[in-house]
C-alpha positions in Angstrom: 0.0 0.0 0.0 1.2 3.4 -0.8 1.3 6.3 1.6 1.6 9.9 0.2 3.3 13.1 1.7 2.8 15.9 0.2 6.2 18.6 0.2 6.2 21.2 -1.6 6.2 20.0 -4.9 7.9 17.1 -3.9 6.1 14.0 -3.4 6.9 11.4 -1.2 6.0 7.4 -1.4 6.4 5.2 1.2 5.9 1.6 0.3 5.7 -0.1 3.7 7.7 -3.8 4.0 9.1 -5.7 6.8 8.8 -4.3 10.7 6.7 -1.4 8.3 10.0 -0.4 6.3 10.2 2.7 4.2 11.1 2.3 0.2 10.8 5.9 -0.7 10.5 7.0 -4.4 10.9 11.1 -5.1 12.7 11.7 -1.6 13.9 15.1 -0.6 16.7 15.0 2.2 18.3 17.7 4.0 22.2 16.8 3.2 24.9 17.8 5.8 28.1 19.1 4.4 30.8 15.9 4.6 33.4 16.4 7.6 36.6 14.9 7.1 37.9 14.8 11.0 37.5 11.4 13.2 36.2 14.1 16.1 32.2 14.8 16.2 32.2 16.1 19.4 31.6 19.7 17.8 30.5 20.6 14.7 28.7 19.9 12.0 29.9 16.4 11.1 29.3 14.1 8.0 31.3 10.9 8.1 32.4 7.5 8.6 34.3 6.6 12.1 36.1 3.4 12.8 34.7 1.2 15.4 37.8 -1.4 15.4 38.8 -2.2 12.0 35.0 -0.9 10.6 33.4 2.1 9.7 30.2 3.4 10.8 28.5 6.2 9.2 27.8 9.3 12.0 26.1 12.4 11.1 25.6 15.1 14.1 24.6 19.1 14.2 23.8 21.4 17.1 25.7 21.9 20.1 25.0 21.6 24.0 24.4 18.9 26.0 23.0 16.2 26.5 23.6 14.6 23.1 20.6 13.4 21.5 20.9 10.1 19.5 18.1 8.9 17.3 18.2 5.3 16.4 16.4 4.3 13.4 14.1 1.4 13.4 14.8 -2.0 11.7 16.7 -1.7 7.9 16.1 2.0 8.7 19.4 4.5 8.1 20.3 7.8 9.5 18.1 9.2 6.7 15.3 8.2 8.1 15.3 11.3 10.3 16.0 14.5 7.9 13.3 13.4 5.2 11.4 16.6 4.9 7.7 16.2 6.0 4.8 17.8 5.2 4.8 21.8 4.0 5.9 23.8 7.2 7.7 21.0 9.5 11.0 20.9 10.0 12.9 17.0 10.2 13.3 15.9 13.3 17.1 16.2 13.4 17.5 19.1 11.6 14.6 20.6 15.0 16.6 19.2 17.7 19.8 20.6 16.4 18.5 23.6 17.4 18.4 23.0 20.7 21.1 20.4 21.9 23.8 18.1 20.2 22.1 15.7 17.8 23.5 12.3 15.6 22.5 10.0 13.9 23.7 7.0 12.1 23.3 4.1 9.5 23.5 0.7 11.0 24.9 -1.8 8.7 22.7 -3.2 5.8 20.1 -0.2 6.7 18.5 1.8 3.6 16.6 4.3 3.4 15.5 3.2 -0.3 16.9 1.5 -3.0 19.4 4.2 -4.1 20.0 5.0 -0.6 21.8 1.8 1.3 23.8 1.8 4.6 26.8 3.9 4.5 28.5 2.0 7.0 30.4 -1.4 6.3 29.0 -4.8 5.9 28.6 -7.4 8.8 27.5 -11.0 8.7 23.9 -11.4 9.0 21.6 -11.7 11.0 22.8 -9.6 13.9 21.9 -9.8 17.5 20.5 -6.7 19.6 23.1 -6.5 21.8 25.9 -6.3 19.5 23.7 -3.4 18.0 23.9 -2.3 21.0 27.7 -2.7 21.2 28.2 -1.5 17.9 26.7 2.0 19.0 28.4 2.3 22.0 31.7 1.7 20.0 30.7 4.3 17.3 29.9 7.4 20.3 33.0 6.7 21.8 35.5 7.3 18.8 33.4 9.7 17.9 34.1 11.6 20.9 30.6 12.3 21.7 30.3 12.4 25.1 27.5 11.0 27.1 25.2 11.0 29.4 22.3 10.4 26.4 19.2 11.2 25.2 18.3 8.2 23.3 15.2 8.8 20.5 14.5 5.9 18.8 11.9 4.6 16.0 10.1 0.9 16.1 12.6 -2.4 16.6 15.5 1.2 17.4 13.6 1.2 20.7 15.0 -2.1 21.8 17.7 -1.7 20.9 18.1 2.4 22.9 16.6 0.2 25.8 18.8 -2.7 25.4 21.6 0.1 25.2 20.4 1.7 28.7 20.6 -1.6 30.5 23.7 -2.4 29.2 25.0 1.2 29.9 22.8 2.9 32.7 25.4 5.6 33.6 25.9 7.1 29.6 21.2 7.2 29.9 19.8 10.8 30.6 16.4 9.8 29.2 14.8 7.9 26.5 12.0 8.5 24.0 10.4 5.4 22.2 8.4 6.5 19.2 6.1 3.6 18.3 8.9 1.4 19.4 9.1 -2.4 19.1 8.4 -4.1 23.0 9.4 -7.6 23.8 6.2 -9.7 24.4 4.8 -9.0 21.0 5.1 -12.9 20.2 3.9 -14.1 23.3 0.5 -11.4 22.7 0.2 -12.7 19.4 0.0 -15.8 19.8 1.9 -18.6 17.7 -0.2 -18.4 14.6 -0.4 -14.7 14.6 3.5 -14.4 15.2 4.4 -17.0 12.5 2.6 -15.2 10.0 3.4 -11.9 11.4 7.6 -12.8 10.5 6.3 -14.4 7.2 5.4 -10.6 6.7 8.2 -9.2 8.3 11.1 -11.2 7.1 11.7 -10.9 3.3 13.8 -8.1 1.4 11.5 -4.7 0.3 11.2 -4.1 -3.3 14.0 -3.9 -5.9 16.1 -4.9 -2.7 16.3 -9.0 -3.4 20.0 -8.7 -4.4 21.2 -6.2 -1.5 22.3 -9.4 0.4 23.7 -7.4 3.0 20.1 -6.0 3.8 19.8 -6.1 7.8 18.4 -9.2 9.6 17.5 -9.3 13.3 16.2 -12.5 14.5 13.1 -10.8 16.5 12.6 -13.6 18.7 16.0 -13.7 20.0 16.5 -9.5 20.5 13.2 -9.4 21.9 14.2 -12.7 24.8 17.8 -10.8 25.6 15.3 -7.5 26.1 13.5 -9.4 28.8 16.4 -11.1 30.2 17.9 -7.5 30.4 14.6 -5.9 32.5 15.0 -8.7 34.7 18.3 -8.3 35.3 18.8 -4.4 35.3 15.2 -2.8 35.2 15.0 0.5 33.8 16.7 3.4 36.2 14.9 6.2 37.2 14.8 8.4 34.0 12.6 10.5 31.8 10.9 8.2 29.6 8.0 9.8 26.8 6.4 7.2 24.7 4.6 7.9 21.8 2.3 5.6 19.7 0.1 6.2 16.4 -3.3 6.7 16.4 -3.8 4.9 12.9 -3.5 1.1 12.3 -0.4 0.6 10.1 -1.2 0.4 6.3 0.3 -2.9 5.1 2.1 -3.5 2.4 0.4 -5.6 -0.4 -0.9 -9.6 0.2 -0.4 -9.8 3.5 -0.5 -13.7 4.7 -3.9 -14.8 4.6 -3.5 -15.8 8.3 -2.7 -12.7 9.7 -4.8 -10.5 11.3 -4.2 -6.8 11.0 -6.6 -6.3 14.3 -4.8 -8.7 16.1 -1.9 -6.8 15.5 -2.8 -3.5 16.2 -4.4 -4.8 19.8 -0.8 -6.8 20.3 0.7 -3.5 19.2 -1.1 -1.1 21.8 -0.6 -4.2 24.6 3.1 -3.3 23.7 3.1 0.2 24.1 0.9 0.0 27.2 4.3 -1.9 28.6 6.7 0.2 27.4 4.4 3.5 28.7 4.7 1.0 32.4 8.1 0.7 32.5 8.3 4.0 35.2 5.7 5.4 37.2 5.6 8.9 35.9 6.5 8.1 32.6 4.6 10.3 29.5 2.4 8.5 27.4 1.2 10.2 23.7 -0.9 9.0 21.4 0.2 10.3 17.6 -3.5 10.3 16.7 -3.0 11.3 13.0 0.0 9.2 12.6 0.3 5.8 11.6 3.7 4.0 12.4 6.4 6.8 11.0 5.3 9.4 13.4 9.0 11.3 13.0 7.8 12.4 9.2 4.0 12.6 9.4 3.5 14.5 13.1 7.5 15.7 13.6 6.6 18.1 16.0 5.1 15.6 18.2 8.6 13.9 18.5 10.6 16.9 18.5 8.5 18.3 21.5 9.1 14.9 23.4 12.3 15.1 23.5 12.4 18.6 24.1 11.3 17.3 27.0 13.6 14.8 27.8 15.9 17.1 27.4 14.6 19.7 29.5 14.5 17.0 32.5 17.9 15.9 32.2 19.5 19.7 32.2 16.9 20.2 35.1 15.6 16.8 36.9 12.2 19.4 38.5 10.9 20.1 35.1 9.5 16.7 34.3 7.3 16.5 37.6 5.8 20.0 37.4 5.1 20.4 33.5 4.5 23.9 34.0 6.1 26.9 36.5 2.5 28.5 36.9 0.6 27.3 39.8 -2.9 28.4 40.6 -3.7 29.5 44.3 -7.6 28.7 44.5 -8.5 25.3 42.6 -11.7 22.8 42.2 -11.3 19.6 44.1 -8.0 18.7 44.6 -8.4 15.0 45.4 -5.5 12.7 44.5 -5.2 11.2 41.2 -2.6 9.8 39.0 0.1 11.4 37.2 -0.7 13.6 34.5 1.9 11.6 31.8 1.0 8.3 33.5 -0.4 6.1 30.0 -0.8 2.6 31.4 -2.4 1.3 28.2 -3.9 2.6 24.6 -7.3 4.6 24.4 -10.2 3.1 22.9 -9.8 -0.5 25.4 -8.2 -1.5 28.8 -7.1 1.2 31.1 -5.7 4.4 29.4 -4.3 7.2 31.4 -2.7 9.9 29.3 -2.4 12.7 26.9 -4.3 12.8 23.4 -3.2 14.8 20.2 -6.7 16.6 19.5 -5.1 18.4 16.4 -4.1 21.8 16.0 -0.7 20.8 18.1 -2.8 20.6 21.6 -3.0 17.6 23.6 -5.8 16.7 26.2 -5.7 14.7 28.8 -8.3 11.8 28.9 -8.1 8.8 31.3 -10.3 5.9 30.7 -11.2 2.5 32.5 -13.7 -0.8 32.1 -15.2 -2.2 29.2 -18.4 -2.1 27.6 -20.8 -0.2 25.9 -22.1 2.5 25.8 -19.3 4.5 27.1 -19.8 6.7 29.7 -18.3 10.1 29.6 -18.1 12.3 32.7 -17.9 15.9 31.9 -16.7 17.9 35.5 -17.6 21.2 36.2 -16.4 24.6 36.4 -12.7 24.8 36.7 -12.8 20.8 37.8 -10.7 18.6 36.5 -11.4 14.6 35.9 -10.3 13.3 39.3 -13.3 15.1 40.4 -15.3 11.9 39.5 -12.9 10.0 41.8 -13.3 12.1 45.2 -16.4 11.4 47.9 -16.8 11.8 50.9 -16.2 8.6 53.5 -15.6 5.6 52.2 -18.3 4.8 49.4 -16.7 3.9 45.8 -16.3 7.1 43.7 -18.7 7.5 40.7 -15.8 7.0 38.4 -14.8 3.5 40.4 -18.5 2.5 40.5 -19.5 3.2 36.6 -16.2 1.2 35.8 -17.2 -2.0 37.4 -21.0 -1.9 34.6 -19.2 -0.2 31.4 -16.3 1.7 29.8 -16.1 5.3 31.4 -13.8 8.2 30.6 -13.1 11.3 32.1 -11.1 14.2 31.2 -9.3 17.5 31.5 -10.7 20.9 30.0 -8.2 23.2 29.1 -7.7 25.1 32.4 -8.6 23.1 34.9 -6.6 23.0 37.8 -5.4 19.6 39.2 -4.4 20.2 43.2 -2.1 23.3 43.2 -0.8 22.4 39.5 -1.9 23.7 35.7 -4.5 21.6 34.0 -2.9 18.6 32.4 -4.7 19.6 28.8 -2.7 22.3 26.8 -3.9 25.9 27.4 -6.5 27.8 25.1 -7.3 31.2 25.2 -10.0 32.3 28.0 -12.8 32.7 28.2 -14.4 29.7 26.5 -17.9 28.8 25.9 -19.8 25.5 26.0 -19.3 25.2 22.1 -16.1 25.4 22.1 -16.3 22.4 25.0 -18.1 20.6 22.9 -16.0 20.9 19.7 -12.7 19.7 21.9 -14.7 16.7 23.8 -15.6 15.4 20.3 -12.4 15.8 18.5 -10.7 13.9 22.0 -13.2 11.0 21.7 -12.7 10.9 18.0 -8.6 10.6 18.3 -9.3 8.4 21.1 -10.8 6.4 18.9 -13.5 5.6 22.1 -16.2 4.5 19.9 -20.0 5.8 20.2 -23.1 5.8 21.4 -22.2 7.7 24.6 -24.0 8.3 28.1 -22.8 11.8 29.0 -22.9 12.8 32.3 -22.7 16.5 33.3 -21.6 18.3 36.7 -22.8 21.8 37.0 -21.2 24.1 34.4 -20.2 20.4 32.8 -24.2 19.7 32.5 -24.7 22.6 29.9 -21.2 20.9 28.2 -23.3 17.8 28.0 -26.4 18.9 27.3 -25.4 20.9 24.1 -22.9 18.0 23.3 -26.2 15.5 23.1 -28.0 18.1 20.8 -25.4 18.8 18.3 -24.4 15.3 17.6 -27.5 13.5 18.6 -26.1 10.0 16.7 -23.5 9.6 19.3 -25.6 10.6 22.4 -27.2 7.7 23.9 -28.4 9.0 27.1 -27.7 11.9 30.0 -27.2 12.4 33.4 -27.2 15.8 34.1 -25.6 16.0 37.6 -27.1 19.9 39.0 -26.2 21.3 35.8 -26.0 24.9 35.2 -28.8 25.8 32.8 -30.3 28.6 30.4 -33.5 28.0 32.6 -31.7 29.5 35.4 -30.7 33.3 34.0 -34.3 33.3 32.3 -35.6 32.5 36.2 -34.2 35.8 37.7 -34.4 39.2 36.6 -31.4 41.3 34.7 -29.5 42.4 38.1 -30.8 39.3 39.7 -28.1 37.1 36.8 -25.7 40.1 36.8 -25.0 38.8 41.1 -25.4 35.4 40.1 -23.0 35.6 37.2 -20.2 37.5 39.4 -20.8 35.0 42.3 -20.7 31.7 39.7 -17.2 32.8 38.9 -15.8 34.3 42.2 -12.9 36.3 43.5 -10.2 34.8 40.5 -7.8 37.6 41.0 -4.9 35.8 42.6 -5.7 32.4 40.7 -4.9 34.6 37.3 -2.0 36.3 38.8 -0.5 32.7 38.9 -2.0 31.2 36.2 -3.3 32.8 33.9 -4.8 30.3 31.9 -7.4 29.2 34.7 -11.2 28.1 33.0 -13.0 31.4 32.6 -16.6 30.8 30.8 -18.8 33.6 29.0 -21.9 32.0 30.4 -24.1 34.5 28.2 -22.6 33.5 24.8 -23.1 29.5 26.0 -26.7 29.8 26.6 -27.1 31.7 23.5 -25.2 28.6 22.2 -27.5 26.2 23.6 -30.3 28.1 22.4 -29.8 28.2 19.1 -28.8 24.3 19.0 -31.2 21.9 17.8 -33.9 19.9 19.9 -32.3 17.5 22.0 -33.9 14.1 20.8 -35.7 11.2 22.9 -32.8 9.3 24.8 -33.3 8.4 28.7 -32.6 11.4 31.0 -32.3 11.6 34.8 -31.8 14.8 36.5 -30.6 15.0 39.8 -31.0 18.4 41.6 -29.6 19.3 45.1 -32.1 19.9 48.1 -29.8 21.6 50.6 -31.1 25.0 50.2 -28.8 28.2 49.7 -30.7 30.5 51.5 -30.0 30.0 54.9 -26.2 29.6 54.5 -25.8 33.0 52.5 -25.7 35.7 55.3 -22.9 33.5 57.1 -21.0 33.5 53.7 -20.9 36.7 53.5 -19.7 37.6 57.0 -16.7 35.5 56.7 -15.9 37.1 53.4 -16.5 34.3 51.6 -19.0 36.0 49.3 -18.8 39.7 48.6 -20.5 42.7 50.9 -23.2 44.1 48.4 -24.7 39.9 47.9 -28.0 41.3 49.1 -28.8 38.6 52.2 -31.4 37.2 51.1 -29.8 36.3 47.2 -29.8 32.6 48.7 -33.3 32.4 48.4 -33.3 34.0 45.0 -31.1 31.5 43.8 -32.8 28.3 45.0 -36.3 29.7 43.5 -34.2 29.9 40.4 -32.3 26.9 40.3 -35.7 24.9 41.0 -37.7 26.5 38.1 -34.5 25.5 36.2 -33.4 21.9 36.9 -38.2 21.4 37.0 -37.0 22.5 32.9 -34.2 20.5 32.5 -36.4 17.2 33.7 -39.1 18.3 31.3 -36.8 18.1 28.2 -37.5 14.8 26.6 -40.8 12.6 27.9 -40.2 9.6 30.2 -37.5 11.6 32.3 -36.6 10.9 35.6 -36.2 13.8 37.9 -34.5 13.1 41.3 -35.2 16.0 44.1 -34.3 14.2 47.5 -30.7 14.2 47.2 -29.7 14.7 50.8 -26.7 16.8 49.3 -25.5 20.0 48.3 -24.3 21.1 45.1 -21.7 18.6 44.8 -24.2 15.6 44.6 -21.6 13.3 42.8 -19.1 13.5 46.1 -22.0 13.8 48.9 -23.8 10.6 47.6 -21.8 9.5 44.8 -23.9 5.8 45.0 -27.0 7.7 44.1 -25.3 9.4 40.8 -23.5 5.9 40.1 -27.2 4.0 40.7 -28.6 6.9 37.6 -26.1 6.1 35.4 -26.4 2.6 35.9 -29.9 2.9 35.1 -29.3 5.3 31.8 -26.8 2.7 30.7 -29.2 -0.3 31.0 -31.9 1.8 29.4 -29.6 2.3 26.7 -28.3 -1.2 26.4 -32.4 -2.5 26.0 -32.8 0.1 22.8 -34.9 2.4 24.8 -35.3 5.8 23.7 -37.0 6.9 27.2 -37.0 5.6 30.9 -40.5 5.3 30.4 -40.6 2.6 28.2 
């Protein structure tokens, strides 16, 4: 199958063989002017080095430390990494060099096409992983390039960078694995799956049958002295980003009848589920418009991880806290897990990590159970995900709870704080409204790949998100749970100066929050009822509303003599509000027929903490409606 970049007027064909090899036709490669001195410790350098009586090809640019070294994946050369992408991107080496030290180099019998073989001697074949690994430590060393490392490397190149960090932990800074190769690929296959998978792998690419000195790795043998390694010297503390694709592989053509590209793919994400496991706060990014050459079709998405890497290994502090701004005032707070945490791919299993949502931002999205529909818990105001995981006592949070009936997700808006840290999503500019919510929740699910019909399940401000979600795409709403929302009903309940209070009060005293991070949630509640106004009809699906019964009124006069709420809050504006807010959520439970309106909550605002069982036992019931075909509870 044939894979097009466009560049320029250059066009770019990759016809994918072997462990997904690259026989490009039409290439355009940034060339390095040829060095003639053994040294590449400075420099640009463009050479050959000896490595005891052999000569390896070394290309390196940039200067500062550490040193970055991209390792190329199998029958992959150095050239693999300056093959100019798409219009606007820079190559990946030519985009590090602008920040640190960066080489490359051609392994022997690696190509990058047929009139571009390995530039670096012959060796018998096939080769083992760890006199790859050998062979590179060999090359760095009379090259002068000193270490510690970065080590970047590409598909079967990531056993091989993580064969070479067991084998040398002290010359390992960091590591980033970009769709790399892991070790118990075989033993996920299975043995019919892996037998036809090397049928597919093994043979020569294209107009390569008489290049006998074309790389061989016996797969099965790298991959056992990769497991003998982890037991023997598991991987040090380090930086460690991992980045997979988001599209299955495109194969080349007449695969074996016997193998099973979905088997694959699932083997394949088991594998970088693994690799993502191999440290506790390791970074985990799915490439979602890349399929297995992520370096040429998303570059930045490499360059930026190991920007990364390098950024932690010049200052250890910068891979913990992601960002220097820290809000004063946040929204929950509970514990959760690390932000770059990715335990497994999204779309199955257990998936904790960031997503590319296009338009080079990343969300963060984690996921857990199986089933359908999928439910997807949309927080509130300036509330990150683990606000589905905190409650009061010990009952099971509703995130816990929904996971043990179906697949549920929660996630990050840009601008949610998480504790005393930045929002794990990428910043947007602020304010937002509940369209543009919507339009980044379904471009996250989509690159998830977490497949439809959804139950969405709104928390206040979240509520209108979900809401407004449900009517513009009604074919992937299934159901709602709409958790206290915020509603239109509610400014059309109180007069103009009534809403102008209640609008100053729903966002609160921000000042100092700003001051430190400036990219806190701010909404234009005005513009997102107009929003949901102007959207179409929500259609039948099954609906329960909850509402909360502990009334404002009362507790507004102590508020305010604490400071907690302004001086000019008139004293009695708590009883304003819940008149309001009951005219409003009596709306929201006459949207569809058959819904299901839930008044004694014995709770607060925050129903899903104070009695998360009763929000867990709605969508549990939503869920089943769902699962049945019904359109209405009533049914």
């Amino acid at each position: 199958m044939v894979l097009v970049f466009s560049s320029g007027s250059v066009e770019v064909k990759f016809l994918l063989n072997a462990l997904l090899v690259p026989i490009a036709v039409g290439l355009s490669i940034f060339g390095i002017a040829a060095a003639t001195a053994q040294s590449a410790a400075t420099g640009d350098f463009n050479g050959r080095v000896d490595v005891g009586g052999r000569k390896i090809h070394l290309e390196c640019e940039g200067a500062g430390a550490p040193a970055v070294i991209l390792i190329s994946g199998y029958r992959n050369n150095a050239e693999i990494w300056t093959v100019e992408p798409g219009p606007g991107l820079t190559p990946v080496f030519a985009a590090v060099a602008q920040f640190t030290r960066v080489c490359a180099y051609d392994r022997p019998g690696t190509i990058l096409d047929a009139d571009h073989l390995s530039r670096s001697d012959r060796v018998p074949m096939p080769r083992t992983a760890e006199a790859i690994a050998a062979e590179l430590h060999a090359t760095l060393d009379s090259a002068g390039i000193k270490g510690p490392y970065v080590l970047a490397a590409h598909s079967l190149g990531g056993l091989f960078a993580r064969l070479y960090a067991a084998t040398y932990p002290d010359e390992v800074a960091g590591q980033v694995l970009v769709d790399a190769w892991q070790e118990d690929l075989e033993a996920v296959l299975g043995p019919a799956q892996w037998a036809a998978y090397v049928d597919l792998a093994t043979p020569a690419p294209p107009r390569l049958d008489g290049y006998a000195d074309l790389e061989l790795v016996d797969f099965e043998a790298a991959s056992a002295r990769m497991r003998e390694a982890l037991k023997s010297a598991p991987l040090r503390p380090m930086p460690l980003y991992v980045i997979s694709r988001g599209k299955p592989v495109q194969l080349p053509p007449g695969p074996p009848t016997a193998f099973s590209p979905d088997a694959f793919e699932a083997a394949w994400r088991e594998g970088q589920r693994r690799l993502a496991a191999l440290r506790p706060d390791a970074r985990h990014l799915i490439a979602a418009q890349s399929d297995h050459y992520i370096q040429i079709e998303q570059p930045v998405l490499v360059v930026d991880a190991i920007r990364a890497v390098v950024d932690a290994a010049r200052d250890p502090a910068s891979w913990t806290r992601k960002h220097q701004l820290q809000p004063a005032k946040t929204a929950g707070g509970s514990p959760v897990p690390s932000a770059n945490v990715a335990p497994a791919d999204p779309g199955s299993g257990e998936f904790t990590g960031l997503i590319d949502v296009g338009g080079g931002r990343k969300m963060y999205l984690e996921c857990r159970g199986a089933g359908s529909p999928t439910v997807v818990l949309v927080a509130g105001l300036k509330a990150f995900a683990g606000d589905w995981n905190s409650a009061g006592g010990t009952a099971p949070t509703v995130f816990s709870g929904v996971a043990n009936v179906t697949r549920v997700c929660a996630y990050d808006r840009p601008g949610t704080p998480v504790g005393e840290l930045p929002s794990r999503s990428d910043p947007v500019r602020q304010p937002t409204t509940a369209a543009d919510a919507v339009a980044d929740l379904h471009a996250l699910l989509g690159a998830a790949r977490e497949p439809a019909p959804y139950v969405l399940v709104g928390h206040s401000y979240g509520g209108l998100i979900a809401k407004l979600y449900a009517r513009t795409y009604p074919r992937d709403a299934a159901g709602l749970v709409l958790v206290d929302a915020l509603t239109e009903g509610l400014q059309e309940a109180e007069t103009p100066e009534q809403w102008a209070t209640q609008r100053v009060l729903m966002e609160g005293d921000i000042r100092e929050s700003l001051a430190l991070y400036p990219a806190l949630e701010r909404i234009d509640p005005d513009r997102s009822f107009d929003q949901v106004r102007a959207a179409p009809p929500l259609s039948p699906l099954p609906l329960i509303v909850l509402s909360a019964d502990r009334p404002w009124g009362p507790q507004i006069p102590a508020l305010i003599a604490d400071g907690t709420l302004p001086a000019d809050v008139p004293a009695d504006f708590g009883y304003i509000t819940d008149a309001a807010q009951k005219k409003a959520q009596d709306r929201l439970a006459a949207l569809v027929p058959g819904a299901k309106h839930i008044t004694n909550t014995n709770s607060g605002h925050e129903i899903h903490k104070e009695q998360p069982g009763l929000v867990t036992d709605a969508i549990i019931d939503v869920v089943d409606a769902v699962r049945a075909g019904k359109t209405s509870l009533a049914q």
